[in-house]
C-alpha positions as CSV (number, residue, x, y, z in Angstrom):
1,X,-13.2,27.3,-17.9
2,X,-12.1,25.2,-15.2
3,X,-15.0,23.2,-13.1
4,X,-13.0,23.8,-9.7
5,X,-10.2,25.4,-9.0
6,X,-8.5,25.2,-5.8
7,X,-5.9,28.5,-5.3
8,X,-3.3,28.3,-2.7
9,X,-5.4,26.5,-0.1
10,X,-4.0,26.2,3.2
11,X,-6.9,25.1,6.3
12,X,-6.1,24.6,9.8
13,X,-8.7,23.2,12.3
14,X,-9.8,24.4,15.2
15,X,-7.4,23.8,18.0
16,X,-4.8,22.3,16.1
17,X,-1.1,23.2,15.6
18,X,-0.4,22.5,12.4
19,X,-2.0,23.0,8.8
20,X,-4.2,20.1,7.5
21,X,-3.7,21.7,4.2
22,X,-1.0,23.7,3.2
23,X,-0.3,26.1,-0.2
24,X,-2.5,23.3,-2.1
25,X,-3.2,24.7,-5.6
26,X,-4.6,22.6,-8.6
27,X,-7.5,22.9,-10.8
28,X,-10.0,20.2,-12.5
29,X,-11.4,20.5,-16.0
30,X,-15.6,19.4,-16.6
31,X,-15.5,15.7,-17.8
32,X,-12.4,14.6,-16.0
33,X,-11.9,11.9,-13.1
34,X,-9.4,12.7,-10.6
35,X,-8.0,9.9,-7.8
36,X,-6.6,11.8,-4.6
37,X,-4.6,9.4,-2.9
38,X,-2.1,9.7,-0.2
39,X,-1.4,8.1,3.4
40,X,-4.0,8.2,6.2
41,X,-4.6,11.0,7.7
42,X,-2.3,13.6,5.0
43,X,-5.8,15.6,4.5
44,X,-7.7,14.0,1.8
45,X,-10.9,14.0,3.3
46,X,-10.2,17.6,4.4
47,X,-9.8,18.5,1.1
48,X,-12.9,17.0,-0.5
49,X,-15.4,18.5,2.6
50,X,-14.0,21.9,0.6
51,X,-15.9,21.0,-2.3
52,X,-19.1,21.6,-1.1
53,X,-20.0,24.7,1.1
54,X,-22.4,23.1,3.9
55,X,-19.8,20.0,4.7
56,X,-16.7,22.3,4.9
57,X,-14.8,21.7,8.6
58,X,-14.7,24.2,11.1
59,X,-11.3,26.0,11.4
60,X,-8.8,28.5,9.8
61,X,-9.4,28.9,5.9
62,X,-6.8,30.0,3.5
63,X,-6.9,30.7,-0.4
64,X,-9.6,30.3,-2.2
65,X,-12.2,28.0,-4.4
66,X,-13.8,28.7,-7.0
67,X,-16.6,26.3,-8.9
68,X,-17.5,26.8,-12.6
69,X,-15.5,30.5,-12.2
70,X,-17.5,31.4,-8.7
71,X,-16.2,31.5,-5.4
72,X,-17.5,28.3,-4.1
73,X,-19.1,30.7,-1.0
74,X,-20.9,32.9,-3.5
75,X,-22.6,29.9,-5.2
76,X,-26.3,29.8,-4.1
77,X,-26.9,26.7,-1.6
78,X,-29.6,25.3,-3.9
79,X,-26.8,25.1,-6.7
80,X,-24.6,23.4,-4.8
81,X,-27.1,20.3,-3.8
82,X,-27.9,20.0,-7.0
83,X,-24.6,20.3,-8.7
84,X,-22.0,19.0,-6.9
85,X,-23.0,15.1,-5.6
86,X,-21.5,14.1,-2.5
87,X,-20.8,10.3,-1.4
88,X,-20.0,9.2,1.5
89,X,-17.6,6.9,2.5
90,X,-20.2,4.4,5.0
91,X,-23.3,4.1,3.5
92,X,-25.0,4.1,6.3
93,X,-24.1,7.6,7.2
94,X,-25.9,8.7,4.4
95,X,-29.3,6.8,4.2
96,X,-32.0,9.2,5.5
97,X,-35.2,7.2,4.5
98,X,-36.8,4.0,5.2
99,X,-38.1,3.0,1.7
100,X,-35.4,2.6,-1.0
101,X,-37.9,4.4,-3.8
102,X,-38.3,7.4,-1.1
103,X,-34.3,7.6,-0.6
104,X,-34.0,8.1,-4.5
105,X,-36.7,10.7,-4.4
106,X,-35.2,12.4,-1.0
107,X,-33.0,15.0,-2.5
108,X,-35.7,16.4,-5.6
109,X,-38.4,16.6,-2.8
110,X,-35.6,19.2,-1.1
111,X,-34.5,20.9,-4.0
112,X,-38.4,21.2,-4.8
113,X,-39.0,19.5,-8.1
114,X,-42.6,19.0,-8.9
115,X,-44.3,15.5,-8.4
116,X,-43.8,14.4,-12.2
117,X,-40.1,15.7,-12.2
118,X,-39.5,12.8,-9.7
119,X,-41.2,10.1,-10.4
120,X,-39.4,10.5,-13.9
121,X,-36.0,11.0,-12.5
122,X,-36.8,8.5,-10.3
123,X,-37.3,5.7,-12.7
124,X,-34.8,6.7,-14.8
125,X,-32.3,6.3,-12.0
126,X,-33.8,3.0,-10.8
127,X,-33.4,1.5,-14.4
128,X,-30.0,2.8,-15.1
129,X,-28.8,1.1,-12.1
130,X,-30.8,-1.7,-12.2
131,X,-32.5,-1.7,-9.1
132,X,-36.1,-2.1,-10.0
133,X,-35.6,-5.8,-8.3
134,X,-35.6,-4.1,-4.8
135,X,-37.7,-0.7,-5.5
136,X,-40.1,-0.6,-2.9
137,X,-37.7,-2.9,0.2
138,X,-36.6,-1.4,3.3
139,X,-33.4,-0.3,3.1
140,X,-32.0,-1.8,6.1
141,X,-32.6,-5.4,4.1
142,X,-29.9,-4.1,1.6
143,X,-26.0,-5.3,1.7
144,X,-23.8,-3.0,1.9
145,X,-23.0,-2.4,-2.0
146,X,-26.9,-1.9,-2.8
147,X,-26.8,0.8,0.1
148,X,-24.1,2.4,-1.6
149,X,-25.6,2.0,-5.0
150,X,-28.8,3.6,-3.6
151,X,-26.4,6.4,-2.4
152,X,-25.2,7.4,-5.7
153,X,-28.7,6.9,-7.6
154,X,-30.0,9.2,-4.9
155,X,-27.1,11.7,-5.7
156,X,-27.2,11.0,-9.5
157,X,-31.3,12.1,-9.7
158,X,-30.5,15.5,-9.0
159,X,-28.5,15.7,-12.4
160,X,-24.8,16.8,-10.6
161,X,-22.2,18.1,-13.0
162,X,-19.3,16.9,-10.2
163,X,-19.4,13.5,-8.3
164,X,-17.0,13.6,-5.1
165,X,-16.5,10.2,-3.9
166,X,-14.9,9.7,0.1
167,X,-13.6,5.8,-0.1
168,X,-16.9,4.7,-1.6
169,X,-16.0,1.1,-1.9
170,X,-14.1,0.8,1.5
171,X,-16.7,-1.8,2.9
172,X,-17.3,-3.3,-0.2
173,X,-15.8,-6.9,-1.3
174,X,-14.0,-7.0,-4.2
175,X,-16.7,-7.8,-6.8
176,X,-19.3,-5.2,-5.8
177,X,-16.1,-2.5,-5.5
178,X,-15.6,-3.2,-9.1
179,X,-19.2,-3.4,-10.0
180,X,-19.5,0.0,-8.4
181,X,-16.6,1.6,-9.6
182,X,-17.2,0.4,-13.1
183,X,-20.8,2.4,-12.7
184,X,-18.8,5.6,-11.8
185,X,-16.8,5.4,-15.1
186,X,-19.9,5.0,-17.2
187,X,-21.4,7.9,-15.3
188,X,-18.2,9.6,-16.1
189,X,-18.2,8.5,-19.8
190,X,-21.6,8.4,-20.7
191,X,-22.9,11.5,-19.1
192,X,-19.6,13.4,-18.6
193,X,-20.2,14.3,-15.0
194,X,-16.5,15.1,-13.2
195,X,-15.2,12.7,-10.6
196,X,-13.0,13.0,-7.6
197,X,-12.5,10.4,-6.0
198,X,-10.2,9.5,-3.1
199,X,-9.6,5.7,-2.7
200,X,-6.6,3.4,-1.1
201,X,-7.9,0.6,-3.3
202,X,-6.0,1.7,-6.7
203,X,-5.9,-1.2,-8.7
204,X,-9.5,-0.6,-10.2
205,X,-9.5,3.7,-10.1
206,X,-6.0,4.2,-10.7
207,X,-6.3,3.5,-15.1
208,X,-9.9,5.4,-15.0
209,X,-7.9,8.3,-14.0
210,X,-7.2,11.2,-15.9
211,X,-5.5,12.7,-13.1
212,X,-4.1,11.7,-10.0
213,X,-3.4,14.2,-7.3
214,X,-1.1,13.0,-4.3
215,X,-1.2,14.5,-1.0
216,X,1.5,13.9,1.6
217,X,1.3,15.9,5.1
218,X,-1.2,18.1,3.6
219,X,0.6,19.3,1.2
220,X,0.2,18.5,-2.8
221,X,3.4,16.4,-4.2
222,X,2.2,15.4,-7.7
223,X,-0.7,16.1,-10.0
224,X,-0.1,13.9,-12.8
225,X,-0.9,11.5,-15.5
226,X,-1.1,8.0,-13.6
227,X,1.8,6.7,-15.6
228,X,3.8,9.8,-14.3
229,X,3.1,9.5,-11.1
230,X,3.6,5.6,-10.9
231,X,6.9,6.9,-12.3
232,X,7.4,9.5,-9.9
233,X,6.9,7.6,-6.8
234,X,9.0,4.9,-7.1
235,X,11.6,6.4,-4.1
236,X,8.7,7.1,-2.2
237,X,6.8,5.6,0.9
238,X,2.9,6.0,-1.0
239,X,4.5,3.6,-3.3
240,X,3.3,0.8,-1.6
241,X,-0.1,2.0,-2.6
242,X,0.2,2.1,-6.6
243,X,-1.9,-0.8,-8.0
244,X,0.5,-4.1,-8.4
245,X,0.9,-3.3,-12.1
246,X,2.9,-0.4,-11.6
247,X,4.9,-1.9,-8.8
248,X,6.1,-4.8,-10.9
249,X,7.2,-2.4,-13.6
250,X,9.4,-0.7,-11.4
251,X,11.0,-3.1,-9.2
252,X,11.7,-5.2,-12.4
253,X,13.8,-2.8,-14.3
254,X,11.2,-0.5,-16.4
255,X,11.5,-1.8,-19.8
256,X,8.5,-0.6,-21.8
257,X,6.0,1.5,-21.5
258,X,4.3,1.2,-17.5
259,X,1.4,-1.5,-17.5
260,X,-2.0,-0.2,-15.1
261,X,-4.2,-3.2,-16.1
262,X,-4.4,-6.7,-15.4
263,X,-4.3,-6.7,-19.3
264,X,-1.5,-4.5,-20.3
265,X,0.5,-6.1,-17.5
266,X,0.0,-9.6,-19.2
267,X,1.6,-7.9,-22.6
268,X,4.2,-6.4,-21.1
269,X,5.4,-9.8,-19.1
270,X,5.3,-11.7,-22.1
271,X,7.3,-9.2,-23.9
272,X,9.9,-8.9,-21.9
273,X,10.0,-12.1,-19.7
274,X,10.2,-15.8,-20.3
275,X,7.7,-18.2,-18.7
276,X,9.0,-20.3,-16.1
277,X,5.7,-23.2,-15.5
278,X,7.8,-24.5,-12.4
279,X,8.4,-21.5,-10.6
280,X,7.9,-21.8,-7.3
281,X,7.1,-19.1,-4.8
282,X,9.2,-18.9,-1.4
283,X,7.3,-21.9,0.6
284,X,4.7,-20.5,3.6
285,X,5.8,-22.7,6.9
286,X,2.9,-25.3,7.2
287,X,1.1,-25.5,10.9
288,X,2.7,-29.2,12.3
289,X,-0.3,-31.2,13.2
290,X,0.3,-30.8,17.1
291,X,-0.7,-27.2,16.9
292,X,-3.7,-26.4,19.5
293,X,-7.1,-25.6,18.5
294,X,-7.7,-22.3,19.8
295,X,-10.8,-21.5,18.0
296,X,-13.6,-23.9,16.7
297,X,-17.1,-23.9,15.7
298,X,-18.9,-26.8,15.0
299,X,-22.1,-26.6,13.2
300,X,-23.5,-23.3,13.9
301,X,-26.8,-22.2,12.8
302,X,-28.3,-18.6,13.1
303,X,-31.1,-16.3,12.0
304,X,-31.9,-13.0,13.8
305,X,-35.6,-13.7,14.3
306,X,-37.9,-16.8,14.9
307,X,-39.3,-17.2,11.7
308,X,-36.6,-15.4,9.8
309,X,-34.2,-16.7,7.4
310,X,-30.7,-18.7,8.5
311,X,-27.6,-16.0,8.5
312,X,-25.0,-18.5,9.3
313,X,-25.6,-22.2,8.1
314,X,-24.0,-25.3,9.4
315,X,-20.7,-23.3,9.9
316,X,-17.4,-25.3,11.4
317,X,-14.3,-24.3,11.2
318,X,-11.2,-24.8,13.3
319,X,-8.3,-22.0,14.2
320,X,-5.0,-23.2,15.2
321,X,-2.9,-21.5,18.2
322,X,-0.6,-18.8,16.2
323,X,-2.6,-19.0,13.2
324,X,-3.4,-16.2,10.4
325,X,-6.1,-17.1,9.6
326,X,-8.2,-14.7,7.2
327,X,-11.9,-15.4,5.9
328,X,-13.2,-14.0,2.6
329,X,-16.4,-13.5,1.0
330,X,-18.9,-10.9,-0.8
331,X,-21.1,-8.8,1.1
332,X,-24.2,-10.3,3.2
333,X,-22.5,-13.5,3.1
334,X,-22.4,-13.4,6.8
335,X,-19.1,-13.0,7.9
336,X,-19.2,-10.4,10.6
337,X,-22.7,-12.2,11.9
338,X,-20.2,-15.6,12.5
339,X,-17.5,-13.1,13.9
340,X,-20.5,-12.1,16.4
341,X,-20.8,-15.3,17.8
342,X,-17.4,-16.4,17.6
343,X,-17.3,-13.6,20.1
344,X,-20.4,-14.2,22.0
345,X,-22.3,-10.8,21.5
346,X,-24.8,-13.3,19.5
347,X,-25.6,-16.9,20.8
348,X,-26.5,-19.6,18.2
349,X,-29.6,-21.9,18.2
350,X,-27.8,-24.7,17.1
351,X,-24.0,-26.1,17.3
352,X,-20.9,-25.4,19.7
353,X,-18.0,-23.0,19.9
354,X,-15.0,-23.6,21.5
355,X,-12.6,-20.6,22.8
356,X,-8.9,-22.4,23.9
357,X,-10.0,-25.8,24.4
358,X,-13.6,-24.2,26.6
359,X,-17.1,-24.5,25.7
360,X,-18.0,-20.3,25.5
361,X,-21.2,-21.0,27.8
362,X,-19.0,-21.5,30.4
363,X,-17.0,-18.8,29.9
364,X,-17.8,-15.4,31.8
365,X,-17.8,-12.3,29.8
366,X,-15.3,-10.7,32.5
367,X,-13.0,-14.2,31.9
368,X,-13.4,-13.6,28.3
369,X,-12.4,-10.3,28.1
370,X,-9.6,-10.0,30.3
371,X,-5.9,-11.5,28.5
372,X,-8.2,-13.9,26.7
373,X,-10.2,-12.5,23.4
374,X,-9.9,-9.2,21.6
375,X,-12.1,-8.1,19.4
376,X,-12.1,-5.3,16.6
377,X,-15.5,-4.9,15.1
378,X,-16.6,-3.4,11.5
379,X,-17.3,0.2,12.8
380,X,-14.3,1.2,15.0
381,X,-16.5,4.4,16.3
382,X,-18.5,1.7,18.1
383,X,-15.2,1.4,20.3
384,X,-14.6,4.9,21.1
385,X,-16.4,6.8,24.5
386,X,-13.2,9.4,26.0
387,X,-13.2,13.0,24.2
388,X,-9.6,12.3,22.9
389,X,-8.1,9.1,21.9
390,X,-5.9,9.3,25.1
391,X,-8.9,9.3,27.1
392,X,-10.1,6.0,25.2
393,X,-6.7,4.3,25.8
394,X,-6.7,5.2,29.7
395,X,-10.2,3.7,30.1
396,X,-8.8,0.4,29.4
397,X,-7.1,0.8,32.8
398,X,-9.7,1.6,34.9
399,X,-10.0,-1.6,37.0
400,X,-6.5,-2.2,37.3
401,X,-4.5,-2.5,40.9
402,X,-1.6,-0.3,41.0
403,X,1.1,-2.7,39.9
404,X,-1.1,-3.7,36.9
405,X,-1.6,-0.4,35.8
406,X,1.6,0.8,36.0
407,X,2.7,-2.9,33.8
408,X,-0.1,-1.8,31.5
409,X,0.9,1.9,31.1
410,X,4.6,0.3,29.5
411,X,2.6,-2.0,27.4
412,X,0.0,1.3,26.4
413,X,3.2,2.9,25.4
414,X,4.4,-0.1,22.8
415,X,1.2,-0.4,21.6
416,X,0.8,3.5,20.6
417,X,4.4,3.4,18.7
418,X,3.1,0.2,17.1
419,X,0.2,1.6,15.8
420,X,1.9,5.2,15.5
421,X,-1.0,7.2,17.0
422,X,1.1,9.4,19.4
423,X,0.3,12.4,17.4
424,X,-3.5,11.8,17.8
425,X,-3.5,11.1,21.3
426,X,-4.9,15.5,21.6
427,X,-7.5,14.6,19.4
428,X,-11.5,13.5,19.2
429,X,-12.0,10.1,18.1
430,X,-14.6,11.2,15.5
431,X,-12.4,13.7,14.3
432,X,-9.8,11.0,12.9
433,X,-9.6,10.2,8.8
434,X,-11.0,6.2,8.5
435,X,-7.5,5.2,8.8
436,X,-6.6,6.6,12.1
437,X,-9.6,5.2,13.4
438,X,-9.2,1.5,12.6
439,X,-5.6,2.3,14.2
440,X,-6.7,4.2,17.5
441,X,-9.3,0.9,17.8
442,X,-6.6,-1.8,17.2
443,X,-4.3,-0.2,19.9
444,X,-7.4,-0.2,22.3
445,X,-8.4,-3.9,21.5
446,X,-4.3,-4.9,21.9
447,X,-4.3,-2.6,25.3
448,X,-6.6,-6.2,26.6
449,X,-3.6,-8.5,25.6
450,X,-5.4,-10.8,24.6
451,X,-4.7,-14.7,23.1
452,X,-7.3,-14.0,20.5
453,X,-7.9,-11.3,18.6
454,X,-11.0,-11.8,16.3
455,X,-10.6,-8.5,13.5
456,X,-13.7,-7.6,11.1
457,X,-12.1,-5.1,8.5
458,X,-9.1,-4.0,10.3
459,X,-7.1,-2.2,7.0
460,X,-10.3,-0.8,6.0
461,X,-9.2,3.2,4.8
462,X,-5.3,2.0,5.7
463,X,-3.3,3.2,3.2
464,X,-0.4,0.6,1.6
465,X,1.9,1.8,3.8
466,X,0.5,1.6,6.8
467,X,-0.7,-1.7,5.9
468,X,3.2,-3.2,5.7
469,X,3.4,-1.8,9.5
470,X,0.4,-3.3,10.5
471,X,1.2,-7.0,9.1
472,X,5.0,-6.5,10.7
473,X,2.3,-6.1,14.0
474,X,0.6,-9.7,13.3
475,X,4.3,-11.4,12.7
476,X,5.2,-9.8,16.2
477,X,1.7,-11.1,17.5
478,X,1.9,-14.7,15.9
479,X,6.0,-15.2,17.4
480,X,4.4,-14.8,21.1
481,X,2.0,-17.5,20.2
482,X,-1.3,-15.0,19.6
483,X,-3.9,-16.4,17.2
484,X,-5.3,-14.0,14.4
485,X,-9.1,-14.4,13.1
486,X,-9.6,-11.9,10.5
487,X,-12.8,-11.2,8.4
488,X,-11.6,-8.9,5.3
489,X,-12.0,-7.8,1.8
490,X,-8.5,-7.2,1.6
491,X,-7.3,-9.6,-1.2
492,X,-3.8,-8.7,-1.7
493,X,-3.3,-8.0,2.3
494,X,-4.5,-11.6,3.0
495,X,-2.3,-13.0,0.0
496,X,0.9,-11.8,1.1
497,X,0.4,-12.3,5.0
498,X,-2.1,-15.0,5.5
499,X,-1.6,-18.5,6.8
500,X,-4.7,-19.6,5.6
501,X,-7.8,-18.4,3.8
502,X,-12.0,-19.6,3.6
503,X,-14.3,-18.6,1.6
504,X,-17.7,-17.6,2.7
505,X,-20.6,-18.3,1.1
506,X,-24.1,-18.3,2.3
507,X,-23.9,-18.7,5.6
508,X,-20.8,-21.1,6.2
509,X,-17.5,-21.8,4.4
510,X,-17.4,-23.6,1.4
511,X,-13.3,-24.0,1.3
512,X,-10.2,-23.4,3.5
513,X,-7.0,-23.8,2.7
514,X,-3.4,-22.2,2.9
515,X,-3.1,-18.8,1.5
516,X,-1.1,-19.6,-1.7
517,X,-3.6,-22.6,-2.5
518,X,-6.5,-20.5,-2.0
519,X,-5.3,-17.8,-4.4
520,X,-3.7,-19.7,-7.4
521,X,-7.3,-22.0,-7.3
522,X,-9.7,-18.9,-7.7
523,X,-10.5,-16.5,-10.5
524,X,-12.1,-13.9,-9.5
525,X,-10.8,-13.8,-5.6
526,X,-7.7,-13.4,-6.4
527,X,-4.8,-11.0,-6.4
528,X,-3.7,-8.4,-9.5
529,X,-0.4,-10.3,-9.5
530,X,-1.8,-13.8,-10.0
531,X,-4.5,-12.6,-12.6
532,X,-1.5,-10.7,-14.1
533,X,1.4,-13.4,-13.9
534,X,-0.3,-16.7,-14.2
535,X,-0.1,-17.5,-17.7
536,X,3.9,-17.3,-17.2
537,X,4.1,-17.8,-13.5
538,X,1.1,-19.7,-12.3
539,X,2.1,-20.4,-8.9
540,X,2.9,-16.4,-8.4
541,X,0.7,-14.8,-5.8
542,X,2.4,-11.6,-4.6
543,X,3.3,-8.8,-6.3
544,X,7.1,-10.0,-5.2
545,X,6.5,-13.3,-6.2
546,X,6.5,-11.8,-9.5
547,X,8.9,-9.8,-9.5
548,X,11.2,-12.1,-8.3
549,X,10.5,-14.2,-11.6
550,X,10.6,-11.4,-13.5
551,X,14.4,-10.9,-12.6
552,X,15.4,-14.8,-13.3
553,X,13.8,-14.7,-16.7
554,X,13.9,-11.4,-18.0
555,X,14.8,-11.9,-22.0
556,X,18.0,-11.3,-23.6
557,X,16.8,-9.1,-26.3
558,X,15.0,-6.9,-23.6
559,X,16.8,-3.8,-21.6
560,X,15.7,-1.6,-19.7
561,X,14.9,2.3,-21.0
């Protein structure tokens, strides 16, 4: 018998014209781990709130659900928290408590488990995820990744027989993603709890997968092996999104059998291809010494309190006029606490920044913000204050003379074709998918014009697609001369559109350096395609890079099927 089974499923919300879902139909056995993936805003999230009763939207409903041979509605609420575990996609969001130990004990005290039920669930949970180091802190001292690790603990303690997963890795960097995801498989192997999972991320989900289910305007296109649909959406848009593996494969003439892993991509290249030491990737244009200094921080030193400990240490750094310029590092490194005070929402207690040549202590906050710095912070919702995006976008113009707003109203219209959110102009801010949000926030912060625009996770929940649009965006930025400070954990984005690249480690950046530098010189931060290609094409960054070795070396005795 099927865990879930989802029967003709078509769900409109409230208000809205057309179907989020439409005629989706698809069932998952117990034990298996399912990907959704699909283009933001095409109803994944949608879908998944359907998997549990009490988070379901508010709208038109459709078709029905049924979980372990039930209609989902008739299954008790108290069987529902405990079997289906829901994570969310901001941790945050989720975290209810102030102690980590009472977060993991949260959901037993509601389901009403006696006191020696928990504490044994509780310590079984803290050891299999190795968290007795921070038991008894507060949460709010966590990073990001612990917070999401507490999440799923908490979840896990109540013994779920499903897992449903919103992005869970989305604000992760790319180590604690994989340390994360690599805990959901041996949740999924070991104790042979059911996944679903929706992630844009698919180079570490996409071979856990026994299924993967593809959405595209709500409505279901393939439900397929991940082979078969790496296969199957070669002629399509979501392509962009399949993990470089599968990309390579395809673009390079599909000899073989399709590689999904770092490993079974290194096989198939040296079974087919020929190495080529000296390749040499198309050259990135260098920045000609005269370039202006647009940016720069000198020494900076900050902590949060008096006596507490340094966030950002001894940081300098210089950004030229035009630049890319993208900074890297793991969680809690303090990134987006540098971005702060790049920005002047913090001040530090040591050092100097510079904004175009200015000491920022001179600068007023109306001079700063007005055609001068733009600034897109971690949590777009922070952004957001109109009842429809619309709204939002209009309240950038609200101290404009005539003549200025009717200039600004032609750039507001450019902007919302850039950023293709005309068709959620109707709509509540909060009621966008992740995606739409970081896109609804970057057309706001672009509405300012500004010279600098400092960016803290801007393709966070962007699908691939939308990603290619979004770096055509920054090209059309950087030829009018606009500098581009971006914090991310975006690997692959910052590989193939980066001018240059840090690294950030405790507190201040440890190395800087052009983009194809950076990447060929690391191990771990690093893209699929270099970990994949490197012992044939060393210098090969890109997932084109390789494939456009692939197609100069490809071996005689090898044809395509």
């Amino acid at each position: 018998m099927a865990l879930f089974e989802i029967e003709d499923l078509t769900f409109t919300y409230s208000g809205a014209e057309r179907p989020a879902l439409e005629h989706v139909s698809f069932s998952i056995e117990p034990g298996e781990f399912v990907v959704i993936c699909g283009k933001s805003g095409c109803g994944k999230t949608t879908l998944l709130r359907h998997f549990k009763t009490v988070l379901t939207p508010y709208g038109r409903r459709e078709g029905k659900i049924r979980f372990c041979g039930q209609e989902l509605e008739q299954v008790p609420m108290r069987e529902q928290a405990g079997g289906i575990g829901y994570v969310l996609q901001n941790p945050d969001n989720q975290i209810v408590t102030d102690k980590v130990w009472h977060e993991l004990a949260f959901g037993l005290e509601n389901l009403g488990c006696d006191r020696h039920t928990i504490r044994l669930r509780v310590a079984e949970m803290a050891s299999f995820f190795g968290i007795q180091n921070w038991f008894y802190k507060n949460v709010e001292e966590l990073s990001g990744g612990q917070k999401q690790l507490l999440n799923l603990a908490g979840v896990m303690a109540m013994q779920p027989k499903v897992l449903v997963l919103d992005e869970p890795t989305s604000q992760l960097d790319p180590i604690a993603a994989g340390d994360f995801l690599s805990t959901i498989r041996k949740i999924n192997l070991d104790l042979g709890v059911t996944v679903i999972l929706i992630e844009h991320r698919l180079e570490e989900v996409f071979p856990m997968a026994d299924k993967v289910l593809v959405l595209e305007d709500g409505k279901r296109i393939f439900y397929d092996t991940p082979r078969n649909v790496g296969r199957a959406l070669a002629d399509n848009d979501l392509f962009l999104a399949m993990p470089t593996p599968v990309q390579i494969y395809n673009a390079a003439g599909q000899p073989g059998v399709c590689p999904l892993t770092v490993c079974e991509g290194r096989s198939w290249l040296e079974a087919y291809f020929s190495p080529q030491p000296e390749f040499s990737a198309e050259a990135v244009p260098e920045k000609t010494p005269k370039a202006d200094v647009v940016v720069e921080a000198k020494e900076l030193w900050f902590r949060y309190e008096k006596e507490g400990r340094d966030i950002v240490k001894d940081l300098s750094m210089q950004v030229h006029k035009g630049e890319f310029f993208c900074v890297l590092g793991g969680n809690g490194t303090g990134k987006s606490t540098a971005m702060k005070l790049l920005c002047g929402i913090h001040k530090p207690y040591r050092g100097k920044i510079r904004l175009g040549g200015r000491d920022i202590r001179k600068i007023s906050s109306k001079e700063l913000f007005h055609h001068f710095l733009g600034v897109l912070p971690q949590n777009p919702q922070t952004l957001f204050v109109g009842n429809t995006v619309e709204e939002d976008l209009h309240e950038m113009l609200t101290d404009c003379s005539r003549e200025e707003k009717q200039r600004r109203l032609a750039v507001m219209d450019g902007v919302i074709e850039d950023t293709e959110i005309r068709h959620l102009l109707h709509m509540h801010p909060y009621d966008l998918s992740g995606g739409e949000q970081q896109r609804a926030a970057l057309a706001k912060v672009l509405l300012l014009e500004p010279q600098i625009l400092l960016l803290d996770e801007p393709t966070k929940g962007m699908d691939g697609f939308y990603k290619h649009k979004l770096a055509g965006i920054f090209s059309r930025l950087k030829e009018r001369g606009i500098t581009i400070l971006m914090v991310s954990h975006d690997v692959e984005f910052c590989a193939a559109y980066a001018d240059t690249c840090a690294m950030f480690f405790d507190g201040g950046i440890v190395t800087s350096c052009p983009a194809r530098e950076f990447f060929t010189g690391n191990c771990f931060y690093t893209t699929m395609a270099n970990r994949m290609a490197r012992n044939l094409y060393p210098q090969a960054v890109t997932g084109k890079d390789v494939i456009d070795a692939c197609r100069k070396n490809r071996r005689r005795d090898s044809t395509p099927e």
